[in-house]
Residue frames as a rotation matrix with the C-alpha (Angstrom) as fourth column:
UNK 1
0.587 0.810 0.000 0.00
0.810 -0.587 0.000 0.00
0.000 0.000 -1.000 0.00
UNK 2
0.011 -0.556 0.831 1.23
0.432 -0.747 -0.505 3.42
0.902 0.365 0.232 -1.01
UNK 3
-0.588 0.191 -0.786 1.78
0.716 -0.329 -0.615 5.84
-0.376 -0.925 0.057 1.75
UNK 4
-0.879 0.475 -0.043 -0.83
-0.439 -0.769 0.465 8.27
0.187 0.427 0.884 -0.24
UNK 5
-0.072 0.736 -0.673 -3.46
-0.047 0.671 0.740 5.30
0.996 0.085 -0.014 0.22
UNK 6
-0.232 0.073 -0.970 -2.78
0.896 0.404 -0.184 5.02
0.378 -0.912 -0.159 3.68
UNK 7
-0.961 -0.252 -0.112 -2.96
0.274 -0.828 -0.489 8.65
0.031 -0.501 0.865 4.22
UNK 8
-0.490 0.843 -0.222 -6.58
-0.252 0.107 0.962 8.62
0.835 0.527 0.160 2.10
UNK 9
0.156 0.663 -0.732 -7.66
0.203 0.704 0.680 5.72
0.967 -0.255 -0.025 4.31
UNK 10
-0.633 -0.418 -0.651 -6.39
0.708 0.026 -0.706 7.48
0.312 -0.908 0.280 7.21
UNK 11
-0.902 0.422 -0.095 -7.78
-0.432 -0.889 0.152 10.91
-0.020 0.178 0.984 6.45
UNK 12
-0.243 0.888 -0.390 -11.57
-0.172 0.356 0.918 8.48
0.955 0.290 0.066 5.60
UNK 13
-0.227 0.132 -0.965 -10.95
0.900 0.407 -0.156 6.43
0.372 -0.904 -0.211 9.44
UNK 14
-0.955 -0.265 -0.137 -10.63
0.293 -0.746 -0.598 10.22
0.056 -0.611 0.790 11.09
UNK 15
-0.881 0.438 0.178 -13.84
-0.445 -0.895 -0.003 11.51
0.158 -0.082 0.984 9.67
UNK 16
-0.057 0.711 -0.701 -15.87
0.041 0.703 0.710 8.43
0.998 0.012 -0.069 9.70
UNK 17
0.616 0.167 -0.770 -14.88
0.504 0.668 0.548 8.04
0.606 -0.726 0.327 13.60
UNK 18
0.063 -0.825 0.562 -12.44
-0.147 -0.565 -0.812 10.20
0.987 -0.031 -0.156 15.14
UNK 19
0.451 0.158 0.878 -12.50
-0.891 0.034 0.452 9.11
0.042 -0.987 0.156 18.49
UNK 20
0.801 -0.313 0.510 -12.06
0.186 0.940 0.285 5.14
-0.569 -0.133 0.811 17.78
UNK 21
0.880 -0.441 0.177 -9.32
0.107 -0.179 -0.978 6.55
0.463 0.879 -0.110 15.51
UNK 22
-0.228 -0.851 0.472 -7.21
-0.566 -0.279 -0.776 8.27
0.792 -0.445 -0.418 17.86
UNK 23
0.367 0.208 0.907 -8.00
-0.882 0.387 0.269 5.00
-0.294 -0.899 0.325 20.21
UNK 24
0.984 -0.158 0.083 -7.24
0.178 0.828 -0.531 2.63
0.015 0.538 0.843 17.73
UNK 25
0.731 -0.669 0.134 -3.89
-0.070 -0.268 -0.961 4.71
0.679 0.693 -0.243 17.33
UNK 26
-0.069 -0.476 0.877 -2.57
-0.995 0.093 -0.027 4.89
-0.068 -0.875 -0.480 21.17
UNK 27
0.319 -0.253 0.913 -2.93
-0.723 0.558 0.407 1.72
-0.613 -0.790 -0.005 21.41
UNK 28
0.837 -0.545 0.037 -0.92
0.426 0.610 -0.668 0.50
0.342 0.575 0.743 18.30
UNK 29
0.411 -0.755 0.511 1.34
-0.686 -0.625 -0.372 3.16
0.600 -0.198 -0.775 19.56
UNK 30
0.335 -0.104 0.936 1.18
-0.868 0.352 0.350 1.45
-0.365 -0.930 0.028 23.26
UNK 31
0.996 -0.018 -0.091 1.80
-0.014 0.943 -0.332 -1.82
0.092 0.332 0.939 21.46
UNK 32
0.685 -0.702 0.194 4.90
0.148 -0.127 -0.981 -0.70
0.713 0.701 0.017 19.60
UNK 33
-0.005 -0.684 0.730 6.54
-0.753 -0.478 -0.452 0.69
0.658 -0.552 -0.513 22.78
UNK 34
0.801 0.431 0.416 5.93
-0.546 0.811 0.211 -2.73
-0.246 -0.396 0.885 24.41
UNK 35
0.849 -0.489 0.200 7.52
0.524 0.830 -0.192 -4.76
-0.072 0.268 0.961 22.17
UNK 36
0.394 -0.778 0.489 10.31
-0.331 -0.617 -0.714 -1.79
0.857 0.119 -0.501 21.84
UNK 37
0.486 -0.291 0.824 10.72
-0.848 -0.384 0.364 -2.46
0.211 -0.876 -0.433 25.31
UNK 38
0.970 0.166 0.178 12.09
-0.140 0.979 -0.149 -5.76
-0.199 0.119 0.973 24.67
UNK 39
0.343 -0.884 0.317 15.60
0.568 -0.073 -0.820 -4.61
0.748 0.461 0.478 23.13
UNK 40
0.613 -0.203 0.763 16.16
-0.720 -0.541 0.434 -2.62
0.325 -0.816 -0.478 26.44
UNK 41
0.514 -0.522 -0.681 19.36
0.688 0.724 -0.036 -4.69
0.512 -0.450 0.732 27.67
UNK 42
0.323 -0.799 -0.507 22.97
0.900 0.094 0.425 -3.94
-0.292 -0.594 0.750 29.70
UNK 43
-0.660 -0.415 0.626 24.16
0.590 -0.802 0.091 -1.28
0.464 0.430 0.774 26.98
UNK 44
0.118 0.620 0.775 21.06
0.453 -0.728 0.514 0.86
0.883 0.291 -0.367 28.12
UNK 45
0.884 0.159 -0.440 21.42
0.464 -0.187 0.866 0.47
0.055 -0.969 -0.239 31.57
UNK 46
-0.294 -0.931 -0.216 25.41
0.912 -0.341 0.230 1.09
-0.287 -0.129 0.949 31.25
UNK 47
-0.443 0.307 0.842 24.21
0.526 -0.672 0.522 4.30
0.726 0.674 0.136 28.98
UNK 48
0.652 0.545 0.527 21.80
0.036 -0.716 0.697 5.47
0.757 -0.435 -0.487 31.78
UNK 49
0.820 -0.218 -0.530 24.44
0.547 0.025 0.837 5.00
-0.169 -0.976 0.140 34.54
UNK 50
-0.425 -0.881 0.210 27.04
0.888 -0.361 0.284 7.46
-0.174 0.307 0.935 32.68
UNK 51
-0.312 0.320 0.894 24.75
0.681 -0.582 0.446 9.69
0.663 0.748 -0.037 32.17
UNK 52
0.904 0.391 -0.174 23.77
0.175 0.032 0.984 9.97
0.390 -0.920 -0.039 35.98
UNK 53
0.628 -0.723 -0.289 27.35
0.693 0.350 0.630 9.75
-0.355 -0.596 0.721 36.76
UNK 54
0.143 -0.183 0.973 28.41
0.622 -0.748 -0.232 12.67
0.770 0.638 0.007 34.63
UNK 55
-0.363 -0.403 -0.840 30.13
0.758 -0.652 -0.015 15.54
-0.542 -0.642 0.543 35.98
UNK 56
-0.880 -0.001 -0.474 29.43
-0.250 -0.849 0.465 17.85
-0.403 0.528 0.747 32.72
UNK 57
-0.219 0.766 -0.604 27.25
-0.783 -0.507 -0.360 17.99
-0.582 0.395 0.711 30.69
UNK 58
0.018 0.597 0.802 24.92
0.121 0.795 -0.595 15.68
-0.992 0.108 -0.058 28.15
UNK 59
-0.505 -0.158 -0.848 26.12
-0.705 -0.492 0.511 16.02
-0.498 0.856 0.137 24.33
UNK 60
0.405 0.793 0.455 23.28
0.119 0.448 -0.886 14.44
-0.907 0.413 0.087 22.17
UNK 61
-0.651 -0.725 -0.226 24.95
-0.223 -0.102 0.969 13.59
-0.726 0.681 -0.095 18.20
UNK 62
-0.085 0.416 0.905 23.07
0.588 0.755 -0.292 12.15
-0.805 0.507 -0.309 15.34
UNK 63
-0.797 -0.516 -0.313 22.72
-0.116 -0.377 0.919 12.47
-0.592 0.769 0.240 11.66
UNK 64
-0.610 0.787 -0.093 19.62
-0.074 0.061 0.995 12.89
0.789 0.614 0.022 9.58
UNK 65
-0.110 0.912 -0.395 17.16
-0.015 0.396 0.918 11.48
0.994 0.107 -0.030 11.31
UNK 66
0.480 -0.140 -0.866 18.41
0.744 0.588 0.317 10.18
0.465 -0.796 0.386 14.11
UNK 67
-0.705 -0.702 0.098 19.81
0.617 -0.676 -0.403 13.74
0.349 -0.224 0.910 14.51
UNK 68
0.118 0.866 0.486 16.09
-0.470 -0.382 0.796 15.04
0.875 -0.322 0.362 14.93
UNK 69
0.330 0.254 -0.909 15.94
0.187 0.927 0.326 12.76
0.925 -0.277 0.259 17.30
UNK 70
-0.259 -0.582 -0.771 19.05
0.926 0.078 -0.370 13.30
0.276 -0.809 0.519 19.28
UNK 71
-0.408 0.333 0.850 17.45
-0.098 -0.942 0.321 17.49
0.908 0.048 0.417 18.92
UNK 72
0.364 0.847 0.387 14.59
-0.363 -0.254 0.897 16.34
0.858 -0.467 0.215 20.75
UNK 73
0.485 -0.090 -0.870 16.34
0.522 0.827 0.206 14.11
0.701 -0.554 0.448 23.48
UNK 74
-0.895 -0.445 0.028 18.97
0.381 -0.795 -0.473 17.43
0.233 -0.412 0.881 24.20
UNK 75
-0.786 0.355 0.506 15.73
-0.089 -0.875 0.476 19.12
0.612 0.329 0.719 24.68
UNK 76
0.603 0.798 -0.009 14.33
-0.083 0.074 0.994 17.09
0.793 -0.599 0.111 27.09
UNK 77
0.283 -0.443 -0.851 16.95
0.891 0.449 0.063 16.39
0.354 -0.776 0.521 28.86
UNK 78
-0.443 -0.451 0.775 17.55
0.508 -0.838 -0.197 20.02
0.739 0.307 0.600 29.21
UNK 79
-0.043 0.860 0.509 13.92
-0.271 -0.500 0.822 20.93
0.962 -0.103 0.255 29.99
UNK 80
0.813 0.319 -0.486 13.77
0.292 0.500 0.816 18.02
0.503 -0.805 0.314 32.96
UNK 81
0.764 -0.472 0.440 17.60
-0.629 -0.389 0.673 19.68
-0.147 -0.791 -0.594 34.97
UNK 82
0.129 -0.928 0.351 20.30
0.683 0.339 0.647 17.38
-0.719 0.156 0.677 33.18
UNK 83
0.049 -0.478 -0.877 22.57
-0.509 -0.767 0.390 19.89
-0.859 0.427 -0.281 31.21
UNK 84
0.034 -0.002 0.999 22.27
0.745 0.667 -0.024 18.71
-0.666 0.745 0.024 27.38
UNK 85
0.019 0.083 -0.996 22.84
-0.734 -0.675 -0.070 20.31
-0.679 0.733 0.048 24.12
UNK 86
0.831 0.073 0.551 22.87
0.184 0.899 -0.397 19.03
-0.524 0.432 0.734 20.83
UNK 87
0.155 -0.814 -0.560 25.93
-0.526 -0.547 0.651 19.05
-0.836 0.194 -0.513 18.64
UNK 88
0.674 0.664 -0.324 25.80
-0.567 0.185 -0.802 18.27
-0.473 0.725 0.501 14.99
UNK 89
0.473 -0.784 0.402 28.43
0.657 0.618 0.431 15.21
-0.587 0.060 0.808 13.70
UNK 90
0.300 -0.393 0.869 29.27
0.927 -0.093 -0.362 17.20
0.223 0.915 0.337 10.53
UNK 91
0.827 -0.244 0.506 29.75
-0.474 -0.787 0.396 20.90
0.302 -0.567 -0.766 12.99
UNK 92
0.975 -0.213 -0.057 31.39
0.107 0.235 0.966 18.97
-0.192 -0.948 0.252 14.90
UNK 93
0.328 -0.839 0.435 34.97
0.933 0.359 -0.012 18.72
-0.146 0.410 0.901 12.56
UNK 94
-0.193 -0.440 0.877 34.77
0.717 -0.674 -0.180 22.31
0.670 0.594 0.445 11.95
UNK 95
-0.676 -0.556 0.483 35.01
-0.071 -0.603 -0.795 23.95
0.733 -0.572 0.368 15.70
UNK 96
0.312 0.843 0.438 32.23
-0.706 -0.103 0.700 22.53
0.636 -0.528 0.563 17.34
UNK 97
0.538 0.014 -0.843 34.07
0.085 0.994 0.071 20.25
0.839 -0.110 0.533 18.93
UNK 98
-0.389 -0.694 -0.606 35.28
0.594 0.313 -0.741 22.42
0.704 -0.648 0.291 21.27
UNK 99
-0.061 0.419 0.906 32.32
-0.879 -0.453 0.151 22.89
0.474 -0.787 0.396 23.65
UNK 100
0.935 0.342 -0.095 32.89
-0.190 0.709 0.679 19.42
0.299 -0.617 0.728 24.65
UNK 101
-0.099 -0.621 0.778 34.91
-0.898 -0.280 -0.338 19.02
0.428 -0.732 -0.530 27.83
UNK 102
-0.626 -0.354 -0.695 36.10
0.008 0.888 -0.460 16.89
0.780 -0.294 -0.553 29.90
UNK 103
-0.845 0.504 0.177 33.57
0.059 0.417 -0.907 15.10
-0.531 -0.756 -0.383 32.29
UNK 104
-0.406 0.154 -0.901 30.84
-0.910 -0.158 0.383 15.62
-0.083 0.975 0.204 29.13
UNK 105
-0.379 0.449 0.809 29.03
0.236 0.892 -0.385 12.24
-0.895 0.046 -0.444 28.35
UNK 106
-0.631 -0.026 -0.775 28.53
-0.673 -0.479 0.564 11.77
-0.386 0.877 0.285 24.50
UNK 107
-0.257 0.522 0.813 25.53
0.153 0.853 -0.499 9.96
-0.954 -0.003 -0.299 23.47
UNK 108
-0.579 0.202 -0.790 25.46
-0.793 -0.365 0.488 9.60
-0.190 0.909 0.371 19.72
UNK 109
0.487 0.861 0.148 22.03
-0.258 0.303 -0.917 8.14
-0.834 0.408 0.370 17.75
UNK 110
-0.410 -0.137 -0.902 22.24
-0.882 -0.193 0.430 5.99
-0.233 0.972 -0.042 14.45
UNK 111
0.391 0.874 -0.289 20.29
-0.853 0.227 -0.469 4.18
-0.344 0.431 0.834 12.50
UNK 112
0.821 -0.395 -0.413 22.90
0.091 0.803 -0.589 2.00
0.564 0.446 0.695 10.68
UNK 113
0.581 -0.814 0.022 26.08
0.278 0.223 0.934 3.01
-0.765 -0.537 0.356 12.55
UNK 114
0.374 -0.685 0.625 27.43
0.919 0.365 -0.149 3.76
-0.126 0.630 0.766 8.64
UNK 115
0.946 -0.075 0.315 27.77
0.078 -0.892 -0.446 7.70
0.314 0.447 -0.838 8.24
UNK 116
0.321 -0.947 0.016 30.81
0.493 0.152 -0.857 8.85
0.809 0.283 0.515 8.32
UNK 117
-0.352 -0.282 0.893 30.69
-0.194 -0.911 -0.364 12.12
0.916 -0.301 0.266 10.64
């Protein structure tokens, strides 16, 4: 199915029903984050216990996508009282790289692991 069809047949579910719509959706969401929770292992926990253990600050990385992402993660962590910025991979080579200091905790985001930056 195209993703124009699905929008269609989305855009049809909304006005036919809009209630069981946005009920039907949370709880595929709720699903998804379920079974997400499943790939939660050691690396996360190690990941949340550096981050806690930090002296400086919270540098969020990521490319494309996964660079929105890391945006939005600096941005909560920010909002909730851990220090976070983000800092773009490809900035980073060309003088961003020195707002990260020692004691700092770098948490870079990727999809494949292949970009370069």
């Amino acid at each position: 199915m195209s993703i124009i069809k699905l929008n269609e047949n989305l855009r049809a579910s909304i006005k036919a029903d809009p209630l069981a719509t946005a009920r039907q959706v949370l709880a595929t969401e709720g699903q998804a984050l379920l079974e997400l929770s499943t790939f939660l292992n050691s690396s996360f926990e190690d990941a949340i216990e550096m981050i806690f253990a930090a002296e400086g600050r919270v540098i969020v990385t990521g490319m494309g996508k996964s660079g929105h992402v890391a945006r939005k993660i600096a941005a909560t962590l920010a909002s909730t009282g851990t220090p976070a910025f983000f800092v773009h991979p490809a900035e980073a080579s060309h003088g961003d790289m020195g707002m990260i200091v020692r004691g700092d905790v770098v948490l870079a985001l990727s999809n494949s692991g292949e970009a370069k930056e």
